[in-house]
N, C-alpha and C positions, 0 to 999 in steps of 0.2 A: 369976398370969395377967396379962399385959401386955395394958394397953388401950391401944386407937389411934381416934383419931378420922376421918372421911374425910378431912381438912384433911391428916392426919396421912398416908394412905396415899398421898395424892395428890404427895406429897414424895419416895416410893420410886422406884427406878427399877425394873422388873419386868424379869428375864431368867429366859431357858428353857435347865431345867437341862440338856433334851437334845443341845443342839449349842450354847449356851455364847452364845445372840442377846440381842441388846436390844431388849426388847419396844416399852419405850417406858414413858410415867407413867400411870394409872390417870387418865381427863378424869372419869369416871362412875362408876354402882352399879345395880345391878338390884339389887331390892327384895323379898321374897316378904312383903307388908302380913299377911298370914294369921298367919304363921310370926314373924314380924318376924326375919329371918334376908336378909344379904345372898347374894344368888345369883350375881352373876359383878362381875368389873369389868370397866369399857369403856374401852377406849382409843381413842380419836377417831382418823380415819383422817385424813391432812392436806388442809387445805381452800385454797384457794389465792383471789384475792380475789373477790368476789361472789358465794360460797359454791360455787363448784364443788371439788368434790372431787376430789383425785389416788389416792386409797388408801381402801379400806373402812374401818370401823371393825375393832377386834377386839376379840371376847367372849370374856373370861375365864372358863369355871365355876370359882365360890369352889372345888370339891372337885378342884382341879385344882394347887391353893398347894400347897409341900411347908412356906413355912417363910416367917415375916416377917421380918425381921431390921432392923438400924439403919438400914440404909442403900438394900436392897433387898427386892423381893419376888420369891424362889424358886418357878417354877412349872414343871410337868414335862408338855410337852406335844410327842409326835411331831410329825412332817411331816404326818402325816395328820391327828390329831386340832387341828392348828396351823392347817390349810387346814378346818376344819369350824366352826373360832370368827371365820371372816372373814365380815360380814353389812356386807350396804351400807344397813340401815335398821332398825333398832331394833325387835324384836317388839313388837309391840299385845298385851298381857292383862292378868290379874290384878295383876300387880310393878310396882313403884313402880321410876321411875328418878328418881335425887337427884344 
């Protein structure tokens, strides 16, 4: 089993195997503290200067990865379920964002 560090993932470049996009690099992690299990990664949506934002963030669920690889992360997500991970503010709950 290959270990990776966030340091580490954050160096991937993450594309959808459904139609072949570029996600973008992993800025974040959602956290499940209970479980200690990473639950999605976040990619920062682009901010432009004095923090106004042009693009939402986008949440990845971890059960969404097909495959890590050297250089990328492989994830398989439709148009739809692609338009369902787009949040303009970070859930409040129990998970730790690192």
């Amino acid at each position: 089993m290959k270990r990776f560090s966030t340091a580490d993932l954050r160096q991937l470049e993450i594309v959808n195997l459904c139609d072949g996009s570029r996600l973008g690099y992993a800025n974040d992690f959602e956290f499940d503290c209970e479980d200690a299990k990473i639950l999605s990664l976040i990619i920062n949506g682009s901010c432009g200067i004095f923090g106004f934002c042009k693009e939402d963030d986008l949440i990845i669920p971890w059960h969404k990865i097909e495959c890590i690889g050297e250089d990328t992360i492989l994830v398989k997500l439709t148009q739809h379920e692609l338009s369902c991970c787009v949040c303009q503010h970070h859930r409040k709950n129990k998970h730790f964002r690192f």
